[in-house]
C-alpha positions as CSV (number, residue, x, y, z in Angstrom):
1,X,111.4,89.3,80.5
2,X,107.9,91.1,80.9
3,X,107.5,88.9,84.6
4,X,111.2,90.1,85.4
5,X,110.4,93.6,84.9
6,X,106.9,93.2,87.2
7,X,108.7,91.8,89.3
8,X,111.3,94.0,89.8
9,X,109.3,96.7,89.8
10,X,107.0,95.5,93.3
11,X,110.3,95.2,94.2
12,X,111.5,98.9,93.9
13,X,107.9,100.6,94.7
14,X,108.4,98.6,98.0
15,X,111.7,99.5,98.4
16,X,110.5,103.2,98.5
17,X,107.9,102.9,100.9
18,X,110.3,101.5,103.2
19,X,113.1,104.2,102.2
20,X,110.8,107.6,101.6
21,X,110.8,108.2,105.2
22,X,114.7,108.5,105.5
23,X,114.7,110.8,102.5
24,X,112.5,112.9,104.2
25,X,114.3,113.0,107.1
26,X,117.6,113.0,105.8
27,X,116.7,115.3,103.0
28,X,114.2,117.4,104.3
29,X,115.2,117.5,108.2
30,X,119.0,117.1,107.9
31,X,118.9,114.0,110.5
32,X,120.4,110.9,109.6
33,X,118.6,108.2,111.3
34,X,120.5,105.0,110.4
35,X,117.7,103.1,112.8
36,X,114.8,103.5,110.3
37,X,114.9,99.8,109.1
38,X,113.7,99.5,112.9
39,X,110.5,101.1,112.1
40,X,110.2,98.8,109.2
41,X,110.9,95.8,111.3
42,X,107.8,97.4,113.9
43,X,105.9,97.1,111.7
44,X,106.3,93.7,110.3
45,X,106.3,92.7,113.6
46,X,103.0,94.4,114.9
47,X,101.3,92.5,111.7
48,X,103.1,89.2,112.4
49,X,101.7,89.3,116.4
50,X,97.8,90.8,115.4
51,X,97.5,87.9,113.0
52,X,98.8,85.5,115.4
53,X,97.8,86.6,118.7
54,X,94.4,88.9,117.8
55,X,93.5,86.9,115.0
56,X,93.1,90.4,112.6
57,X,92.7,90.1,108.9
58,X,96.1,90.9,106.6
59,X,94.5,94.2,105.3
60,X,93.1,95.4,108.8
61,X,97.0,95.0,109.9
62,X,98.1,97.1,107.6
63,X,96.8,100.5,109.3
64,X,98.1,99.2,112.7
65,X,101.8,98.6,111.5
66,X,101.6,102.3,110.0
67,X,100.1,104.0,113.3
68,X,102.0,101.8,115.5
69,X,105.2,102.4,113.8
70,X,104.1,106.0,113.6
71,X,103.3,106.6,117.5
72,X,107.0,105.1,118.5
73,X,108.6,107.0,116.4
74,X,107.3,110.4,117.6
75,X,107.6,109.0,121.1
76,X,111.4,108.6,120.2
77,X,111.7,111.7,118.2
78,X,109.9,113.9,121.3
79,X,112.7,111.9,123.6
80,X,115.4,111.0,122.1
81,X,116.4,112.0,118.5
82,X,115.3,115.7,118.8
83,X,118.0,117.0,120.9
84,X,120.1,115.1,118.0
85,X,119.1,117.6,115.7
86,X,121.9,120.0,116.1
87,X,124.7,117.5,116.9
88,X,127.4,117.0,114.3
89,X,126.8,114.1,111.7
90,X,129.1,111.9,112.9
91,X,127.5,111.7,116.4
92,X,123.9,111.4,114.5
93,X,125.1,108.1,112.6
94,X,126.1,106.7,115.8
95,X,123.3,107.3,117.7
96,X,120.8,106.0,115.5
97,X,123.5,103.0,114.5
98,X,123.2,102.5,118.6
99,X,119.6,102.2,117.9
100,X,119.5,99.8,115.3
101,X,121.5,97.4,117.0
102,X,119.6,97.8,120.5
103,X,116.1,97.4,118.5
104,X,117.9,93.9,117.0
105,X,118.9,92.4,120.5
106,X,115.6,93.8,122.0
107,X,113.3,91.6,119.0
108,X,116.0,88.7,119.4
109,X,115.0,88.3,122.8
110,X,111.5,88.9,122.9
111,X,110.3,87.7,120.1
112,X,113.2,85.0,119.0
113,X,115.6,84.5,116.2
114,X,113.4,82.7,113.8
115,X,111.6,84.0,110.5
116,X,108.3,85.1,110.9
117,X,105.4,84.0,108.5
118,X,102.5,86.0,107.0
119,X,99.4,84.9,106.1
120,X,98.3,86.0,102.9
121,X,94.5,85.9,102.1
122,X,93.7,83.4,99.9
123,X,92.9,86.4,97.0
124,X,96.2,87.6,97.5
125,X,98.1,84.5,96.8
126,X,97.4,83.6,92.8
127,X,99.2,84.2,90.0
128,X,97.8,85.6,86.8
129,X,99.9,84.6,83.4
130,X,99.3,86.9,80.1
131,X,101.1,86.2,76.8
132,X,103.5,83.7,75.6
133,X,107.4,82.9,75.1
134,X,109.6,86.6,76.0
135,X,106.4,88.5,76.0
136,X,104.9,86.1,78.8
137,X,104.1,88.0,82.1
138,X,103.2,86.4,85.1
139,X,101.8,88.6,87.2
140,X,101.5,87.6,91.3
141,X,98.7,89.2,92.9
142,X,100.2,89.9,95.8
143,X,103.0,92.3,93.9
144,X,100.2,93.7,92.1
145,X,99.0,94.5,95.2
146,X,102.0,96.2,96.1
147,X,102.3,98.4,93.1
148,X,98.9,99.7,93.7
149,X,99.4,100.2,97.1
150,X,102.5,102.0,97.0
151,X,101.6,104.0,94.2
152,X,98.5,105.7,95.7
153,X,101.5,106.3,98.3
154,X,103.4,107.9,95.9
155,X,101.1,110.2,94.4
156,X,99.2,111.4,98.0
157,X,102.8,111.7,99.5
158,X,103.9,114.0,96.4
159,X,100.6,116.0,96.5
160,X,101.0,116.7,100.4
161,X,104.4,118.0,100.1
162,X,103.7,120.0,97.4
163,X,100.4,121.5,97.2
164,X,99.2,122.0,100.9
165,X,100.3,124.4,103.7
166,X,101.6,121.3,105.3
167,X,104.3,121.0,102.9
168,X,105.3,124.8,102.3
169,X,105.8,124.9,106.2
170,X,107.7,121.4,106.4
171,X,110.5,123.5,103.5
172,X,110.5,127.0,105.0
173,X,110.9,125.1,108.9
174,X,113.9,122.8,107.1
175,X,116.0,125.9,104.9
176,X,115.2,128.6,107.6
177,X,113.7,127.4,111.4
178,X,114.5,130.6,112.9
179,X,112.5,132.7,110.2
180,X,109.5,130.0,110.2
181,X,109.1,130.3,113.8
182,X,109.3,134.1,114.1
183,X,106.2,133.5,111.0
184,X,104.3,131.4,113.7
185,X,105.6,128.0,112.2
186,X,105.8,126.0,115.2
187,X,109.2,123.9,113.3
188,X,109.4,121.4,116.2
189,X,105.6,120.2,116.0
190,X,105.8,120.0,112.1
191,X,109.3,117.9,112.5
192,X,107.5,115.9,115.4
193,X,104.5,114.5,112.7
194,X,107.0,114.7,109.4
195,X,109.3,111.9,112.0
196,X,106.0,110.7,113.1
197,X,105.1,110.2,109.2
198,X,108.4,108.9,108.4
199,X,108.3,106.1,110.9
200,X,104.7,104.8,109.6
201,X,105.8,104.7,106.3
202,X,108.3,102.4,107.3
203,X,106.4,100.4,109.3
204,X,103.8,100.1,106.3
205,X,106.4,99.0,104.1
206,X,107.9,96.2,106.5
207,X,104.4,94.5,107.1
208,X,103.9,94.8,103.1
209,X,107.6,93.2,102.7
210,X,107.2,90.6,105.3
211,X,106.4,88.3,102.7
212,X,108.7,89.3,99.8
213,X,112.0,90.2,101.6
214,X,111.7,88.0,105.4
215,X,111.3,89.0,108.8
216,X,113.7,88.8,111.3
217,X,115.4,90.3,113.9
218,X,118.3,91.5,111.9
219,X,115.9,93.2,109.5
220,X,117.0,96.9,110.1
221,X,120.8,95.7,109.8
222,X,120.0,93.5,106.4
223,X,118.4,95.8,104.5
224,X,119.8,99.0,106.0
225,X,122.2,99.5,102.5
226,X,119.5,99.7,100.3
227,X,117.6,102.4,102.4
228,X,121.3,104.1,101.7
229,X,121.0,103.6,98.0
230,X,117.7,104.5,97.6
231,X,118.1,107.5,99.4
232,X,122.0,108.6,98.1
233,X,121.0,107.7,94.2
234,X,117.4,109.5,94.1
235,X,118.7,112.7,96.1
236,X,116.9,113.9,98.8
237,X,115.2,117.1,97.6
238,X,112.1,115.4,96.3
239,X,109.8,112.2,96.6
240,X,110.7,111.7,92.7
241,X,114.1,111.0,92.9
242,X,113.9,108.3,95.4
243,X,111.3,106.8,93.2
244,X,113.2,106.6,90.7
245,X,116.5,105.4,92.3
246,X,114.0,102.1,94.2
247,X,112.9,101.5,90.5
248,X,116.4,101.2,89.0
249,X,117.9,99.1,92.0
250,X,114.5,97.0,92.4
251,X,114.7,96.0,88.4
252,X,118.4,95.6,88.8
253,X,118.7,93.4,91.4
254,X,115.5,91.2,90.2
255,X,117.4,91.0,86.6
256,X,121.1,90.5,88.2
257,X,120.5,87.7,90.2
258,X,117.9,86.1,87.4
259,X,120.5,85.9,84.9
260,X,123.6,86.2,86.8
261,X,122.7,84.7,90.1
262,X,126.7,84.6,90.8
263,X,127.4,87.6,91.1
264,X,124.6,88.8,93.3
265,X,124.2,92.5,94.5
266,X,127.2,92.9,92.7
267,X,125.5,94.5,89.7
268,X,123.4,96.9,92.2
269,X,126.8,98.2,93.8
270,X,127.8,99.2,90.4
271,X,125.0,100.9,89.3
272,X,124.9,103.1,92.3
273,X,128.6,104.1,91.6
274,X,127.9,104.5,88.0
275,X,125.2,107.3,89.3
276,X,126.7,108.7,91.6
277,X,130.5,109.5,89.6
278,X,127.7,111.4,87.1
279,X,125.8,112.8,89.5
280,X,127.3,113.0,93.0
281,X,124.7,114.9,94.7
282,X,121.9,112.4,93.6
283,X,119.2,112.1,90.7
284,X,117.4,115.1,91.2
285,X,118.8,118.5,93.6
286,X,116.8,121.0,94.9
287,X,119.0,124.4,94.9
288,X,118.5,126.4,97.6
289,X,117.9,123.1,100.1
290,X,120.2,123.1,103.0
């Protein structure tokens, strides 16, 4: 039960890396960018080809899927998504639904059909087994990696968004943009890195994940409804809430298909309906947010 619950907890801390960026940008931005898991799948990718092709190590890759991810993303966001920004919702969700599904043929053909492979470092690859009989946890290093990782994420994401100038300007240029630029705010350079930000998150997450959830070209389309949950069950006024939603549908969907394997995803569908009938607006709500 303990391994379950390790398990499923790598499993949700990933699941926010890859997801944090579309709560920030849904949440904090009021864009809905349906092509995020295409940042993710950057990401993977740009590991995938540096071990291959440029011979890197599996950590150095790491920074290169974030700033990769990162610069094509604020190259799309200077280009494309920004005159997005005042279009009605419905033409934002097809847009970026465009995207996803243009980013999907573009890896098909490129770089093939076929599952890409990751290399772990030999370190990274053990297994570490503490206790015995229901108390027995068996602890893979490369989810405790992820854990650590993502929780130093966690804690320098919420710290940035709430106790620098950074942050104070990213809220006043999201509830008010006309009063933050009169106050010298320059809104469409702060939603330019916050995008920027966003994208290399994703991208970080999809080169952590290529070994625990696949690579593939239909990466952005596969995992594109748990973004959704993540982001509709935590709310999008805060990095908490998001955390918190990955955590309950990473533990859930580790236990469900452990001990009901037939039923699948089903259990994860019916938590997120269970939350949401309670609280329709998400875990946590910021009042005053737009």
């Amino acid at each position: 039960m303990l391994t379950i619950l390790f398990d499923g907890v790598a499993y949700g801390m990933l699941l926010f890396v890859l997801a944090v960026g579309l709560a920030v940008t849904l949440g904090l931005m009021n864009f809905i960018n349906l092509a995020h898991g295409a940042f993710a799948m950057a990401g993977g990718y740009i590991t995938v080809l540096a071990m291959q092709r440029l011979g890197l190590p599996f950590l150095a890759c790491l920074p290169l899927a974030f700033v990769g991810a990162g610069l094509m993303g604020a190259l799309l966001e200077r280009t494309l998504y920004r005159p997005m920004y005042s279009k009605p919702h419905l033409d934002q969700v097809l847009f970026s639904i465009g995207l996803a599904f243009m980013a999907v043929a573009g890896v098909d053909y490129f770089a093939g059909s076929s599952q890409q492979n990751v290399q772990l470092p030999e370190w990274l690859r053990g297994r570490t087994e503490l206790g015995e009989g229901l108390l027995q946890l068996g602890m893979g290093h490369y989810r405790l990696f992820i854990i650590a990782v993502c929780a130093a994420l966690t804690v320098l994401l919420q710290l940035v968004l709430t106790r620098t100038r950074f942050g104070s300007r990213l809220r006043a240029a999201v509830d008010d943009p006309r009063v933050a630029a009169g106050l010298g705010i320059n809104v469409n350079q702060i939603f330019l890195l916050t995008f920027a930000v966003g994208s290399g998150l994703a991208g970080l997450g999809g080169a952590l994940g290529a070994e625990v959830l696949g690579l593939d070209p239909t990466f952005p389309l596969k995992y594109m409804i748990y973004f959704l949950i993540v982001v509709s069950v935590g709310g999008t006024s805060s990095i908490t809430g998001p955390l918190l939603a990955a955590l309950l549908l990473g533990v859930a969907d580790v236990a469900g298909k452990y001990f009901i394997p037939k039923l699948g995803a089903f259990i994860v569908y019916t938590l997120m309906i269970m939350i949401l009938l309670w609280r329709p607006q998400g875990l946590f709500t910021r009042r005053g947010g737009r």
